[in-house]
DRENMAR-563206 format. One line per field, with one value per residue (C-alpha): y, x negated, z; residue number from 1; residue in three letters. Coordinates in nm, 3 decimals. Last residue first. Layout:
Y c(Y; ...) .
X c(X; ...) .
Z c(Z; ...) .
nr c(NUM; ...) .
rest c(ALA; ...) .
// end
This chain:
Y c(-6.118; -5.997; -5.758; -5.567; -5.526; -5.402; -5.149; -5.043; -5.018; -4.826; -4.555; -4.501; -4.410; -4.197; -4.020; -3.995; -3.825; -3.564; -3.522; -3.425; -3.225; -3.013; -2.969; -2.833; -2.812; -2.526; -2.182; -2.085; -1.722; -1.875; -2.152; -2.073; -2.395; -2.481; -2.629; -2.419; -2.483; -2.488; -2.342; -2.254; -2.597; -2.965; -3.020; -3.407; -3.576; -3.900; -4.147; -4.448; -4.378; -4.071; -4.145; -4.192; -3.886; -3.628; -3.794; -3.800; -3.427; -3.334; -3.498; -3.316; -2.993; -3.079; -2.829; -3.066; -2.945; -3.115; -2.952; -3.098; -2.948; -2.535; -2.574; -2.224; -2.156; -1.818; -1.726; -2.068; -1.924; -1.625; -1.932; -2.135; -1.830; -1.755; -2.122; -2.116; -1.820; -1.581; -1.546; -1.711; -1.974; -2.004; -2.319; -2.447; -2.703; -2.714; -2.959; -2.963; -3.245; -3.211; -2.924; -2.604; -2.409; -2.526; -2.430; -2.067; -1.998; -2.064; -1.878; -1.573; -1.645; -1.616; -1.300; -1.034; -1.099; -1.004; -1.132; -1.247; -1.569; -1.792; -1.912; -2.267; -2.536; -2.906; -2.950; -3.274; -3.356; -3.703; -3.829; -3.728; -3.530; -3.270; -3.025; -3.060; -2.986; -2.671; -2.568; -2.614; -2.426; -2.155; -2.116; -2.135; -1.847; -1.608; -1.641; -1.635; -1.877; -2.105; -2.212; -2.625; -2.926; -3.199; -3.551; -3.803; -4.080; -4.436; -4.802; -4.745; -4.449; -4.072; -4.041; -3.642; -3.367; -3.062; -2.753; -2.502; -2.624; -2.674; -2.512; -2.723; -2.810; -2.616; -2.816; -2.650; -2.303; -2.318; -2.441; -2.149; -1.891; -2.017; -1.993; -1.646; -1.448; -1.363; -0.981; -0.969; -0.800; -1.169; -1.342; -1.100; -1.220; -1.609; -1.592; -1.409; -1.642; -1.947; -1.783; -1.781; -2.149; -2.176; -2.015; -2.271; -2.570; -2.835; -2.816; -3.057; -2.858; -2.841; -2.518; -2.486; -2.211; -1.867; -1.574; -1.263; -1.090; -1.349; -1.621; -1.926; -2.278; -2.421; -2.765; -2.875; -3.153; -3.504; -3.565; -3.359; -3.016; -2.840; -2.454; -2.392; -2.032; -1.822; -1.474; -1.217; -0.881; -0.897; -0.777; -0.587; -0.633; -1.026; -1.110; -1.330; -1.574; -1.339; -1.113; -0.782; -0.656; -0.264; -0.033; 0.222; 0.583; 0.590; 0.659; 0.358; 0.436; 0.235; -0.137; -0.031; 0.033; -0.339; -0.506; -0.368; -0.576; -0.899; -1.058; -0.786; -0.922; -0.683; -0.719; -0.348; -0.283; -0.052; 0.103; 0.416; 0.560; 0.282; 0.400; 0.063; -0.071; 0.180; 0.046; -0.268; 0.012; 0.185; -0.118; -0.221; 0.092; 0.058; -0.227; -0.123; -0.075; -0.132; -0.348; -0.593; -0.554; -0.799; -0.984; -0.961; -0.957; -0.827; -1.007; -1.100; -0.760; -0.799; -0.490; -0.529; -0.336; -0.220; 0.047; -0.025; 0.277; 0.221; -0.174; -0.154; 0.192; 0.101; 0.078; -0.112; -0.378; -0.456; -0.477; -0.755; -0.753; -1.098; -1.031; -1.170; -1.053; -1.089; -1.097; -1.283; -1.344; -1.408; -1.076; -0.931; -1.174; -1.082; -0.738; -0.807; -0.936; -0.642; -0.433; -0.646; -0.637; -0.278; -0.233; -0.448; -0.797; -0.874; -1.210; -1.210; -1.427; -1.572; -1.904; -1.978; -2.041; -2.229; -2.321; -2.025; -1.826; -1.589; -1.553; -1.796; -1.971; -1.618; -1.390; -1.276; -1.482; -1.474; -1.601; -1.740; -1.833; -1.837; -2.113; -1.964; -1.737; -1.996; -2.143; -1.773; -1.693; -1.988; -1.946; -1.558; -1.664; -1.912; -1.715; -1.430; -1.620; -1.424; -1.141; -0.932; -0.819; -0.915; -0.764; -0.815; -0.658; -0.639; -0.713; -0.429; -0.143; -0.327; -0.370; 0.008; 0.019; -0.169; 0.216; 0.363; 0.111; 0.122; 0.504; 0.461; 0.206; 0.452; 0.713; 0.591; 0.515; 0.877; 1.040; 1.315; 1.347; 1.413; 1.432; 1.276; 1.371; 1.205; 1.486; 1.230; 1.129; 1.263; 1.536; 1.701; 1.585; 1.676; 1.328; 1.418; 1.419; 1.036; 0.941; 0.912; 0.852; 0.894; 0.703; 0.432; 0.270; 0.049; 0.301; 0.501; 0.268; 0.201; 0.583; 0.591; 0.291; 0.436; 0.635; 0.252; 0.265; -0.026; -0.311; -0.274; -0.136; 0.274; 0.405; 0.495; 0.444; 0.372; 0.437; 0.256; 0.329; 0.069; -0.217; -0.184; -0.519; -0.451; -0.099; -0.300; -0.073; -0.114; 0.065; -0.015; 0.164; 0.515; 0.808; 1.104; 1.500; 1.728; 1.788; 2.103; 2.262; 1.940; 1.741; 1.407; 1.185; 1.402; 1.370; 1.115; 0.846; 1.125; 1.373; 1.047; 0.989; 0.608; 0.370; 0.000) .
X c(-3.768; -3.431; -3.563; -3.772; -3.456; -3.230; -3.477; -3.538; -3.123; -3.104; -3.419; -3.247; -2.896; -3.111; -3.235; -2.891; -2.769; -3.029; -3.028; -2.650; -2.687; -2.971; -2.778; -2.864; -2.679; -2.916; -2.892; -3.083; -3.324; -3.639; -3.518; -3.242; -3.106; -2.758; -2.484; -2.587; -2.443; -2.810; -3.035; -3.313; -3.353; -3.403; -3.486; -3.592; -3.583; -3.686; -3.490; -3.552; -3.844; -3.933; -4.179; -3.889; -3.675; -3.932; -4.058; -3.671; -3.671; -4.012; -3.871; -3.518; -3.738; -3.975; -4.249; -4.404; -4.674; -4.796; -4.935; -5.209; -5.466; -5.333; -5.394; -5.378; -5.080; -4.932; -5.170; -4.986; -4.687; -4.830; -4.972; -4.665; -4.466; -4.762; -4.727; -4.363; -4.416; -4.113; -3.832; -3.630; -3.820; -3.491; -3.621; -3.969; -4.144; -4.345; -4.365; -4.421; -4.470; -4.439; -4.230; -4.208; -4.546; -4.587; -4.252; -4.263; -4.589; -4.524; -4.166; -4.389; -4.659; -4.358; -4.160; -4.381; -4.268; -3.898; -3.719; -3.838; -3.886; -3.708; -3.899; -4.006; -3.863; -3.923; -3.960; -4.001; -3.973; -4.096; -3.908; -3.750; -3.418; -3.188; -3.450; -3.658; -3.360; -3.276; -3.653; -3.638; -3.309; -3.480; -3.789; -3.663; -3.390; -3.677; -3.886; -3.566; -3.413; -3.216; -2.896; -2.948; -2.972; -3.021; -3.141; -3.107; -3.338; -3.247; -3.240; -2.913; -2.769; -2.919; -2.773; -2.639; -2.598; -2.501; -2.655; -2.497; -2.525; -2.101; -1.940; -1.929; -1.523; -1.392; -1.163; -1.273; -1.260; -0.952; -0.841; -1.152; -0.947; -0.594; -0.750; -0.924; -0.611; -0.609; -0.600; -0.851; -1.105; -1.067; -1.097; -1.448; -1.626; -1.512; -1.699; -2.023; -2.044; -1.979; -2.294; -2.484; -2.406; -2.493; -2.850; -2.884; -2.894; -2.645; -2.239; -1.947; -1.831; -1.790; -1.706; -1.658; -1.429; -1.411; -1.145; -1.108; -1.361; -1.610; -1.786; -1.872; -2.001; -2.145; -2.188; -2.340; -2.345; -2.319; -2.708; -2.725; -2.758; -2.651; -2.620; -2.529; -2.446; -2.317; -2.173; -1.912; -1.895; -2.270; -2.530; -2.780; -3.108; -3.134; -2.793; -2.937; -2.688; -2.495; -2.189; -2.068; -1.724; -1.639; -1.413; -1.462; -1.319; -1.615; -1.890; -2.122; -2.482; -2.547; -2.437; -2.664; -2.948; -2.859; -2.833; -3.137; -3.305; -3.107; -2.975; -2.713; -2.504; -2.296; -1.874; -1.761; -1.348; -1.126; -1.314; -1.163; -1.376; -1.649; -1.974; -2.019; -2.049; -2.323; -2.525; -2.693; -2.785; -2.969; -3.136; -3.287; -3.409; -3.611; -3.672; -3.902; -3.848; -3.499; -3.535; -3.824; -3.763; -3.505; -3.559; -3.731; -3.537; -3.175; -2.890; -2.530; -2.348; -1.994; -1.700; -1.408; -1.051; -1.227; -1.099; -1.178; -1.286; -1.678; -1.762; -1.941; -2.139; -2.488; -2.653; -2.378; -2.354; -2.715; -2.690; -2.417; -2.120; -1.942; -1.599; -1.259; -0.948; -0.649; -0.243; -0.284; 0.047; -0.065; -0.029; -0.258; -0.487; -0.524; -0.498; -0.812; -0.997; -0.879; -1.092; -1.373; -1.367; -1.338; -1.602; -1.894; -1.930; -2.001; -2.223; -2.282; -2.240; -1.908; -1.704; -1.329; -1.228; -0.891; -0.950; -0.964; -0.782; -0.982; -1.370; -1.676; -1.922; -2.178; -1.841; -1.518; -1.207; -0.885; -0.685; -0.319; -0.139; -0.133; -0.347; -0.613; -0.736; -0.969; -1.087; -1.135; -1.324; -1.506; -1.580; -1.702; -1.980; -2.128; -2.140; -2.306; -2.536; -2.859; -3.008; -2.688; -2.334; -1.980; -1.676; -1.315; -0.998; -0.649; -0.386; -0.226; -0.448; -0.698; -0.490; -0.438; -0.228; -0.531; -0.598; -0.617; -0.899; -1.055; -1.071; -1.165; -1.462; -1.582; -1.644; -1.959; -2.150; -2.035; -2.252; -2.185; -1.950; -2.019; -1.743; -1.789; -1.417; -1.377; -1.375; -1.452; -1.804; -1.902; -1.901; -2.018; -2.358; -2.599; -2.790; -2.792; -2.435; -2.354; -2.172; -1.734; -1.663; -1.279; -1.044; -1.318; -1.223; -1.509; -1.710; -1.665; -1.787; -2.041; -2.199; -2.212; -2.451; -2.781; -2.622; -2.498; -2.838; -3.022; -3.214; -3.058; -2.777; -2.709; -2.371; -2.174; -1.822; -1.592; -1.206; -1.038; -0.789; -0.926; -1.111; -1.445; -1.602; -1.950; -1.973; -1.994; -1.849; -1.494; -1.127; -0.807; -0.560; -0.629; -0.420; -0.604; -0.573; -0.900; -0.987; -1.017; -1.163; -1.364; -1.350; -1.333; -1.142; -0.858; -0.696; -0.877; -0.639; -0.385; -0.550; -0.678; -0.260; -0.221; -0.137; 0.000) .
Z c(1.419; 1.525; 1.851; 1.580; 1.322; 1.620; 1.713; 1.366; 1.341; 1.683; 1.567; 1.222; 1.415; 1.613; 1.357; 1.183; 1.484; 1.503; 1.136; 1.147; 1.486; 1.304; 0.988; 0.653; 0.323; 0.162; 0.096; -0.155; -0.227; -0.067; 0.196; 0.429; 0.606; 0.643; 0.884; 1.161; 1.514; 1.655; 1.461; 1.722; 1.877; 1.864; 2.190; 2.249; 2.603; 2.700; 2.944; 2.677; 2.454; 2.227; 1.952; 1.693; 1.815; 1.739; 1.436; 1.321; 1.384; 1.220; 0.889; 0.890; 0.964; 0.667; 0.816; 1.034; 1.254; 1.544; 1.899; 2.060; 1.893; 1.930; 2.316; 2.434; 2.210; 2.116; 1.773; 1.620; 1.559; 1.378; 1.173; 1.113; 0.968; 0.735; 0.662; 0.557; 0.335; 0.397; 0.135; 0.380; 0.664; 0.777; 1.072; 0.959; 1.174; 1.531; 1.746; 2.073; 2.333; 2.714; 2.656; 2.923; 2.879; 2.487; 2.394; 2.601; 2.480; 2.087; 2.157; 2.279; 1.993; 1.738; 1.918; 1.752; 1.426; 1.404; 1.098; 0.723; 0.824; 1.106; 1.347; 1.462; 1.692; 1.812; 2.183; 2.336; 2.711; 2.859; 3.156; 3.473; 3.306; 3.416; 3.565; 3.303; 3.039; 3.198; 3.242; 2.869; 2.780; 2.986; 2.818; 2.494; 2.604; 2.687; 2.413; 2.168; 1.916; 2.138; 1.923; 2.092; 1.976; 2.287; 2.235; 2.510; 2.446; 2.367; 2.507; 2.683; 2.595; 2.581; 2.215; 2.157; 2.379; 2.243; 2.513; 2.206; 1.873; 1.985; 2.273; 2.551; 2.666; 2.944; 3.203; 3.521; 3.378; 3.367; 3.745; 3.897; 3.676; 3.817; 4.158; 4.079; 4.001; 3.626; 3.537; 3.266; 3.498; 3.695; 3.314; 3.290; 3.633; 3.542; 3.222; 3.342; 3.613; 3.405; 3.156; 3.437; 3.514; 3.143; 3.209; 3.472; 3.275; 3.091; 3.045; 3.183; 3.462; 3.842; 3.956; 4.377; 4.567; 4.723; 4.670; 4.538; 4.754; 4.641; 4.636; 4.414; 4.421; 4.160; 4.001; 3.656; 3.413; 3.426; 3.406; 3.737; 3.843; 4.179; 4.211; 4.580; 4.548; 4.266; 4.374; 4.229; 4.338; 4.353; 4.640; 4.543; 4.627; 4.774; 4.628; 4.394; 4.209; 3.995; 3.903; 3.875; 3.845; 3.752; 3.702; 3.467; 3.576; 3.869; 3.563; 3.514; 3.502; 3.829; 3.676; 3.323; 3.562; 3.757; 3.430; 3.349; 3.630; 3.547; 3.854; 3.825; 3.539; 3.446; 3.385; 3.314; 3.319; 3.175; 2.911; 2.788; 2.568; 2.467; 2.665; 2.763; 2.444; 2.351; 2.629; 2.412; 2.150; 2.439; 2.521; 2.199; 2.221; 2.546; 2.405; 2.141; 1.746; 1.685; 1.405; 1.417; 1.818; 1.767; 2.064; 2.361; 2.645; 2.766; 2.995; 2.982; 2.965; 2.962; 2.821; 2.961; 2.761; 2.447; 2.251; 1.903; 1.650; 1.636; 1.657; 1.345; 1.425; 1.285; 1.664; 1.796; 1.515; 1.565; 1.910; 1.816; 2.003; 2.076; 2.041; 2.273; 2.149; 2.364; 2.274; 1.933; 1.741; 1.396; 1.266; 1.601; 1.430; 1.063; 1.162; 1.375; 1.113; 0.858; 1.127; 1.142; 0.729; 0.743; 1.030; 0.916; 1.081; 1.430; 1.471; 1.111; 0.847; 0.958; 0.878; 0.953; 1.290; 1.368; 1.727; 1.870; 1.622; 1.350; 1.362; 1.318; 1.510; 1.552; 1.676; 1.672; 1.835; 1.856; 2.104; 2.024; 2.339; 2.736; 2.776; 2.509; 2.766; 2.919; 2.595; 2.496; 2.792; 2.793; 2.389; 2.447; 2.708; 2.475; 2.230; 2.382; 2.659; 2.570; 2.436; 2.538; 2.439; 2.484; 2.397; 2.564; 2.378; 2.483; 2.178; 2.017; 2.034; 1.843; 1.563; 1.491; 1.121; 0.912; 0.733; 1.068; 1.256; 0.886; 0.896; 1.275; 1.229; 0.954; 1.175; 1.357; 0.940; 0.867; 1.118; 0.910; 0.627; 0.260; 0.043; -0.334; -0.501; -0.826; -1.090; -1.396; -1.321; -0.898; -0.735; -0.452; -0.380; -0.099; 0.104; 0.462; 0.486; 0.461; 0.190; 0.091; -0.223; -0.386; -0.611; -0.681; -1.051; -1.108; -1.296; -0.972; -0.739; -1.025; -1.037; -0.616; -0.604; -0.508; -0.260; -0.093; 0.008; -0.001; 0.215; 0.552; 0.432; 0.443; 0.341; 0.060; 0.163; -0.146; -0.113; -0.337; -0.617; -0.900; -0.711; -0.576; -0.529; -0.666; -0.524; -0.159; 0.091; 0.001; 0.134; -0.012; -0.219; -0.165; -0.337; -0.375; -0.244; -0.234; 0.114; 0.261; 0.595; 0.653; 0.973; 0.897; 1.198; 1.262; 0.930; 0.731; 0.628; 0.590; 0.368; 0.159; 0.134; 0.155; -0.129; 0.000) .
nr c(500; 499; 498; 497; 496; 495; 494; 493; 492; 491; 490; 489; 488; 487; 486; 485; 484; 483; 482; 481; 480; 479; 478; 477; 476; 475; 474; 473; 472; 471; 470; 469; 468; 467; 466; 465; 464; 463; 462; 461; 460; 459; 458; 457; 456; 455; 454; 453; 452; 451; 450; 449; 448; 447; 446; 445; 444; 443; 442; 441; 440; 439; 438; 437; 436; 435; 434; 433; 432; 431; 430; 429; 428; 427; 426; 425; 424; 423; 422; 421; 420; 419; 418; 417; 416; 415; 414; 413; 412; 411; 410; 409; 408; 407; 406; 405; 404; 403; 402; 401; 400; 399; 398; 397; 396; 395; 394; 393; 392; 391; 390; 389; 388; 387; 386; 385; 384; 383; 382; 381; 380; 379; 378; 377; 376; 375; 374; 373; 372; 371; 370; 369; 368; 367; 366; 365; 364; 363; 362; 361; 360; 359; 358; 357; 356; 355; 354; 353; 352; 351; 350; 349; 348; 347; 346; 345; 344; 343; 342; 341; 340; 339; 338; 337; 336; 335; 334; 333; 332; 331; 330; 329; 328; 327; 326; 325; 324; 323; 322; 321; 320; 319; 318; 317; 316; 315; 314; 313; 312; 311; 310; 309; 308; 307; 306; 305; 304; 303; 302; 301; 300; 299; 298; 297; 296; 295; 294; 293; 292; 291; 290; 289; 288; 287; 286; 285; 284; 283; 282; 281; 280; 279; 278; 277; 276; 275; 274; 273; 272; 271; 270; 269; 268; 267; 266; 265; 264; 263; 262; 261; 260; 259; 258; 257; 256; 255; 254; 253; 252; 251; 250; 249; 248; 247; 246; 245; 244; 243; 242; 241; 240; 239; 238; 237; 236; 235; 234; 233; 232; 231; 230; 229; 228; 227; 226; 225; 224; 223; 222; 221; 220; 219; 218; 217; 216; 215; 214; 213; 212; 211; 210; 209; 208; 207; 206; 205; 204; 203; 202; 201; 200; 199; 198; 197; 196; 195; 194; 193; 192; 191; 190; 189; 188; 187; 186; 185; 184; 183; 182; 181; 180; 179; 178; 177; 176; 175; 174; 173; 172; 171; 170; 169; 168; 167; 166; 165; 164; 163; 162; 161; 160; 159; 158; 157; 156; 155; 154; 153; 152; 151; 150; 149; 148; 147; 146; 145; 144; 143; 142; 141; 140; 139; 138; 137; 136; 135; 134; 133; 132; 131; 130; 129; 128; 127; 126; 125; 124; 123; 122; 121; 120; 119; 118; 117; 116; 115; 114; 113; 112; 111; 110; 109; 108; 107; 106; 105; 104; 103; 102; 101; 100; 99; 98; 97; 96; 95; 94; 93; 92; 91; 90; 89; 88; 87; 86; 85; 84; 83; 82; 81; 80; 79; 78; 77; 76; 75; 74; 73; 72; 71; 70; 69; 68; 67; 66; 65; 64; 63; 62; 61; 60; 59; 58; 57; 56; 55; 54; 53; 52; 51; 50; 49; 48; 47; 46; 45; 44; 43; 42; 41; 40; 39; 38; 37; 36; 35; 34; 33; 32; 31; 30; 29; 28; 27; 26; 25; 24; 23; 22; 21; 20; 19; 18; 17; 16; 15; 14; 13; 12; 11; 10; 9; 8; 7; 6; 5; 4; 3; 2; 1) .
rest c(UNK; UNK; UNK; UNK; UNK; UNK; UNK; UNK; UNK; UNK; UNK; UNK; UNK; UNK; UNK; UNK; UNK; UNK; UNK; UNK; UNK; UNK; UNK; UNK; UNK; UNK; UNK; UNK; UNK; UNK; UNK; UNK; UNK; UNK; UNK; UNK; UNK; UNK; UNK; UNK; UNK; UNK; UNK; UNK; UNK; UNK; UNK; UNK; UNK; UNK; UNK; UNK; UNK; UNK; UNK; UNK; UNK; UNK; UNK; UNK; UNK; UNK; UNK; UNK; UNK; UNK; UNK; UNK; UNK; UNK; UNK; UNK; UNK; UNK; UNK; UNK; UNK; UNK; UNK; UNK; UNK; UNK; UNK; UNK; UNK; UNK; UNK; UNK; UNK; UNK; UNK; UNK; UNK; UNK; UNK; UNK; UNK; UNK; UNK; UNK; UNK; UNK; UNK; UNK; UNK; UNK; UNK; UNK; UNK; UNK; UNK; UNK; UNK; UNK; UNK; UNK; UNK; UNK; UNK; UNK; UNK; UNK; UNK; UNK; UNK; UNK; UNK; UNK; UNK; UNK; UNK; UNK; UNK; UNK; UNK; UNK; UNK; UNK; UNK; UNK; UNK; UNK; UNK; UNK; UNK; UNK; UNK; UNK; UNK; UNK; UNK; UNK; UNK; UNK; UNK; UNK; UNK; UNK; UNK; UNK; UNK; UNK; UNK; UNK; UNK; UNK; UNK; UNK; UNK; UNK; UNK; UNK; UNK; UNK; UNK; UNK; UNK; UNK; UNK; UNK; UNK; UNK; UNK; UNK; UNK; UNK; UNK; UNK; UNK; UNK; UNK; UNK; UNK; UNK; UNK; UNK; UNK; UNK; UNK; UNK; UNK; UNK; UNK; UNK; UNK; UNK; UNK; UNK; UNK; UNK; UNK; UNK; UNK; UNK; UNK; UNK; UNK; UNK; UNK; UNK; UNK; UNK; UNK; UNK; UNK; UNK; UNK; UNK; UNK; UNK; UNK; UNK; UNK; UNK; UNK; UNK; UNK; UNK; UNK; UNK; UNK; UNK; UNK; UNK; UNK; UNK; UNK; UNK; UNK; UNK; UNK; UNK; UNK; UNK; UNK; UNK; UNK; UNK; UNK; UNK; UNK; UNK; UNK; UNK; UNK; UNK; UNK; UNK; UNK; UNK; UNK; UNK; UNK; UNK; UNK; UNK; UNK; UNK; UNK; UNK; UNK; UNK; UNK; UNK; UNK; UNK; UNK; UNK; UNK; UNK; UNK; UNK; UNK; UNK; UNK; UNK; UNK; UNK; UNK; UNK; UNK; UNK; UNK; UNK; UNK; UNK; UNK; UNK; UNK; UNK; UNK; UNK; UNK; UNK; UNK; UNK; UNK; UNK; UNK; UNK; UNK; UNK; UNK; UNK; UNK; UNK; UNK; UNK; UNK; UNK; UNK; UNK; UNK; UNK; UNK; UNK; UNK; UNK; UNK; UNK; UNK; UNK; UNK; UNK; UNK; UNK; UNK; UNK; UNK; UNK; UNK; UNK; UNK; UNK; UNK; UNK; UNK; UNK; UNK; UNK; UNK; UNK; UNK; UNK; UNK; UNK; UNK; UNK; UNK; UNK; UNK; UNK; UNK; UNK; UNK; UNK; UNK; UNK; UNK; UNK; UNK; UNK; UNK; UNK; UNK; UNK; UNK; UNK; UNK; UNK; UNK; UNK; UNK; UNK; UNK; UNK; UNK; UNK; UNK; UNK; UNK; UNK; UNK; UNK; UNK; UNK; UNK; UNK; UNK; UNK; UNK; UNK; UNK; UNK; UNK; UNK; UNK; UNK; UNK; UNK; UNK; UNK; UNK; UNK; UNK; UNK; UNK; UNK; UNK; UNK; UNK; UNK; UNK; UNK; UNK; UNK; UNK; UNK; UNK; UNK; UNK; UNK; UNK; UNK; UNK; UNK; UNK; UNK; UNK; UNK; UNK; UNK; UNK; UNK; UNK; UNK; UNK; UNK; UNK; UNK; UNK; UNK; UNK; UNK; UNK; UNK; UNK; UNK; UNK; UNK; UNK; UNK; UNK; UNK; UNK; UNK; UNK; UNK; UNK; UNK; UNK; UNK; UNK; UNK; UNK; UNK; UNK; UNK; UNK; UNK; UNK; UNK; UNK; UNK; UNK; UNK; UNK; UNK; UNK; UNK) .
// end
């Protein structure tokens, strides 16, 4: 359906005159422009949507908007070229308008951090998902819980976030629940939705390629809790910039912090007694809102954080804590995430896992240590084309927590395989002992092969991915596929032996 441009714009753009059009969609890609639309030329990560102002209108684009900083009025055939600044934050309310408000329908929970995001946004949603529909935003796909289709990013650009949300409010969703990307905070994606709790999980080193230090990588992390009117901030205080973000928050936000050391600051919401056993996990938790013990299915500490972070955010939801502490209880893991495969008789246990930080390495390993009494295995790389400095960290944090390491290509991209391998290799302190095996599906069976009965092999980094990014092609990949067929391989050899 057409809109007025005056209309779409009033209140957001503020120009004293704006020539009239008709708009019949909105497109950031000039490729996809259809007759009537309203193109945004804006800056990607590799272009500059500038560049491609000529074909939105060759296409049919009814009007252009750019940024400011780059001066031109008009484009072939009188279409109106308006420059706006700081274009790239008010987009997310021309799509929030154009889409007819979604966000304002349902009640919206975002989460950000290093760590924990996807996780922490599948308990919720399992939890919420009692009282209907949930959608769901975020690195396993977006739509219904239980119904998600594909994504390519963690947070995806504003229109098609936007039309996302439609989509949902449409299909009877009452609560949203988004993992927020720092990347998506820092170019404005998230820009237009009122969020009802925000969560911060934790912050270290990670995508410093982009935002340059972490004192940046930070302040893109705080964005979400700057959202005008924010009901609710759920911050994990064990973390020390947890605690800055926890005393930043203005007295109109209310908040609900969570953790396991109350040493410095006591938390609204404790975790004491952390047991952990091949079964899973137990915790008992304290508050003003009531007391009780979690017993769950999932692997490590960082997922007991993770519970924390869950159960603080359903109590800002509204939920009382017994029916939070009875949800909870029945979650399900969330797949590539802690999976446990094999561990039988006769076999190791064989965990894939999403872990593709320094910091989350290290814990999914001291997890798996602390669940298991025999040999640990670590097979991981880095994926090309992204941030550098983190390959000696991960190198450290595999070699200081694994037994055995080795290392093989994860999305090597358009990146040399063997440059990867290399900055890698600068973090160990015993380079020798450590294989490399590039052919992941290869390294994986290795892995499992020389593991024995009460063994333990991370497979980790891709997790839930079906595919594997080599040069320009995406290719049919799977580290829970290979996992299981490796240990399907290791039963039929064993069978084979015990025949002769």
């Amino acid at each position: 359906m057409a809109r007025s441009l005056l209309e779409l714009l009033d209140g957001i753009v503020k120009l004293p005159a704006l020539p009239e059009a008709q708009i019949g969609g909105l497109a950031l890609d000039s490729r996809k422009v259809a007759p009537g639309d309203l193109f945004f030329a804006l800056e990607g990560s590799q272009t500059h949507g500038k560049q491609f102002v000529d074909q939105a209108i060759e296409r049919g684009a009814a009007a252009v908007l750019q940024e400011a900083a780059w001066a031109r009025k008009a484009g072939r055939g009188g279409v109106p070229v308006i420059s706006v600044p700081a274009l790239k934050f008010k987009l997310g309310a021309i799509a929030e308008r154009w889409f007819g408000n979604p966000a304002q329908a349902m009640s919206v929970i975002g989460i950000t951090g290093t760590n924990g995001k996807t996780s922490v946004s599948h308990f919720i949603a399992q939890a919420l998902r009692v009282d209907g529909p949930c959608g769901v935003v975020g690195t396993l796909g977006n739509g219904l819980f239980g119904e998600l289709q594909p994504s390519t990013h963690t947070t995806p650009d504003a229109i098609t976030l936007h039309g996302l949300l439609a989509g949902m409010r449409d299909a009877g969703a009452q609560q949203v629940v988004m993992e927020v990307s720092s990347h998506a905070l820092a170019q404005g994606r998230v820009s237009g939705i009122a969020f009802d709790v925000a969560v911060f999980t934790n912050l270290s080193h990670e995508h410093l390629d982009y935002h340059g230090d972490m004192a940046s990588y930070g302040r893109a992390k705080r964005r979400l809790f700057e959202t005008p009117g924010l009901k609710y901030a759920v911050i994990n205080i064990d973390d020390d910039y947890g605690q800055s973000l926890l005393a930043s928050m203005p007295g109109a936000v209310g908040t609900v912090s969570y953790g396991f050391d109350d040493s410095r600051l006591p938390p609204s919401l404790l975790g004491t007694d952390l047991r952990l056993d091949s079964q899973g996990l137990r915790l008992r938790i304290e508050s003003d809102w009531g007391q009780g013990e979690l017993r769950v299915p999932l692997l490590g500490r960082f997922n007991a954080e993770n519970l924390l972070a869950a159960f603080a955010a359903l109590l800002a939801c509204g939920l009382g804590f017994d029916e939070v502490l009875a949800r909870l209880t029945r979650l399900q893991p969330v797949p590539g995430r802690m999976q446990r495969l094999g561990g039988g008789p006769g076999e190791p246990l064989v965990v894939v896992d999403y872990a593709h930080t320094p910091d989350a390495l290290a814990q999914v390993l001291e997890a798996l240590r602390a669940h298991g009494a025999g040999r640990l295995t670590c097979v991981f790389g880095c994926g090309g084309e992204r941030d550098v400095s983190k390959r000696p960290l991960m190198a450290r944090a595999a070699e200081q927590g694994a037994d055995r390491v080795i290392v093989s290509d994860d999305n090597p991209r358009g990146e040399d395989p063997e440059v990867i391998v290399a900055d890698i290799f600068g973090g160990f302190d015993n380079a020798d002992a450590v294989a490399v095996i590039n052919d992941r599906a290869a390294a994986i069976r290795h892995a499992v092969t020389g593991a024995g009965e009460g063994d333990v092999v991370l497979i980790a980094g891709k997790g839930h991915e079906d595919y594997q990014l080599v040069g320009g092609q995406r290719l049919s990949f799977s580290d829970t596929e290979q996992a299981r067929a490796a240990l399907c391989a290791r039963l039929c050899g064993q069978k084979a032996e015990d025949a002769r």
